[in-house]
C-alpha positions in Angstrom: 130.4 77.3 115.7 132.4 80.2 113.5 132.0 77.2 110.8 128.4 77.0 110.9 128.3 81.0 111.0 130.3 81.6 107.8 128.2 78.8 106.1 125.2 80.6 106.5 126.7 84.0 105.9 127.9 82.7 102.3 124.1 81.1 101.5 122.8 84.1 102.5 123.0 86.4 99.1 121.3 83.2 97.8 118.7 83.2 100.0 117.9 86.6 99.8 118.1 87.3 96.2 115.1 85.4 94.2 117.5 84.1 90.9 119.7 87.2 90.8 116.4 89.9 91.1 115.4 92.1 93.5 115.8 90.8 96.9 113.2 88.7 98.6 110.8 91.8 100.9 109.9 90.5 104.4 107.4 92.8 105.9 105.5 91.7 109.1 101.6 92.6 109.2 101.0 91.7 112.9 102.7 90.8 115.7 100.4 91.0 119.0 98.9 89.3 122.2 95.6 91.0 122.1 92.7 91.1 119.4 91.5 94.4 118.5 89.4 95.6 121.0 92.0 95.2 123.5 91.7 91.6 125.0 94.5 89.8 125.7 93.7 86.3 123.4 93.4 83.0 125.4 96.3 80.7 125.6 95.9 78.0 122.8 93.7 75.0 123.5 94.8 71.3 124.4 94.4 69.2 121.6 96.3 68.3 118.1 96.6 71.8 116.8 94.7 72.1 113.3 95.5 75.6 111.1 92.5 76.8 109.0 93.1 79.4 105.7 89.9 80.7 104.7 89.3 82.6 101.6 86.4 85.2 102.2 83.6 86.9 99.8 81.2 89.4 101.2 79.4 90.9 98.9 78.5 94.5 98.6 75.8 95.3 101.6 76.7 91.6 102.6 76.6 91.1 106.3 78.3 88.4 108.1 75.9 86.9 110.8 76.6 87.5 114.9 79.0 84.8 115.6 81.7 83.6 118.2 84.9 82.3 117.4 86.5 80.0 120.0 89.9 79.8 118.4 92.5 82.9 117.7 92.2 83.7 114.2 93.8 86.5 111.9 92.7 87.8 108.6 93.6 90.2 106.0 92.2 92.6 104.1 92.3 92.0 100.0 89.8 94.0 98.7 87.5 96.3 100.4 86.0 97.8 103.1 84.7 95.9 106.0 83.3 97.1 109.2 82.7 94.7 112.5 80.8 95.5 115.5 80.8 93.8 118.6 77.6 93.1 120.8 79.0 95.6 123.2 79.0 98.0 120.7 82.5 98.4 119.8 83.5 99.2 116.2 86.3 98.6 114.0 86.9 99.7 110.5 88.9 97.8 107.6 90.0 98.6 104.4 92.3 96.6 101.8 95.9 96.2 103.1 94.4 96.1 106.6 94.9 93.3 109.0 93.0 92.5 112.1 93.2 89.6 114.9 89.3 88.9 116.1 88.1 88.9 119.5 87.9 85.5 120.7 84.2 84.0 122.7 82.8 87.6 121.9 79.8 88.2 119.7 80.9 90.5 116.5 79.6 90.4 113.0 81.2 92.0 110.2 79.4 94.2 107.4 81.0 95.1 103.9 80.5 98.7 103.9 82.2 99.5 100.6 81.6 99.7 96.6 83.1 96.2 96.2 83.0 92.6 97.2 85.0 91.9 100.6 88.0 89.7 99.7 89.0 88.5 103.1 92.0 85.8 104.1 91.7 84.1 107.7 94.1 81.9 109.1 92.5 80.1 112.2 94.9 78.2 115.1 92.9 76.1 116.2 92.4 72.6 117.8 91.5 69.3 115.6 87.8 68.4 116.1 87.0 71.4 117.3 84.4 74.7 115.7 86.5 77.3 114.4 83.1 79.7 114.3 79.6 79.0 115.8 76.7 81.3 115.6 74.9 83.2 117.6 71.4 84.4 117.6 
């Protein structure tokens, strides 16, 4: 075991130093068990798990139709300003650098409330065969 140790404790600097530069930055954007209104998200679904990256534009006044998502999902923030609402009334404010984990099976749409296009990235954890989004009237 004290083998293995020191072997990883001499690849380290390596690892941590991209080609003799400044050191490889680790910073975590989100770490949670609820989306952000609050819930608690479900517990994954039963199936071959399938992740999704979407890259998202909305442009300036753009509005994202009332939708539910069945399947956690995470986005960031590029560029922008993006506002969502739930049906319930519930609103949340985003801006670039911002991240947010959706509410999942509750009506929300989102509205680019800025000067510029929304540039959005969402990763989705979902289950093969199944809708990542379906829309709501």
């Amino acid at each position: 075991m004290k083998t293995i140790l020191i072997g990883v404790l001499l690849l380290m600097p390596t690892y941590l130093f991209a080609a003799g530069s400044r050191p490889i930055e680790v910073e975590q954007l989100v770490k949670t068990i609820a989306s952000w209104d609050g819930s608690k998200l479900p517990s994954y679904g039963k199936g071959q798990a399938e992740v999704t990256i979407f890259k998202i534009t909305i442009p300036v006044g753009g509005e994202v139709p009332w939708h539910i998502h069945p399947t956690i999902n995470a986005g960031f923030i590029v560029v922008g300003r993006l506002t969502v609402f739930t049906d319930a009334g519930e609103k949340h404010e985003l801006i670039a650098g911002d991240t947010i984990v959706e509410v999942v099976g509750k009506a929300h749409r989102g509205i680019n409330s800025g000067v510029v296009p929304v540039e959005l990235i969402v990763f989705y954890a979902g289950v093969e065969g199944k809708p990542l989004t379906i829309e709501v009237d």
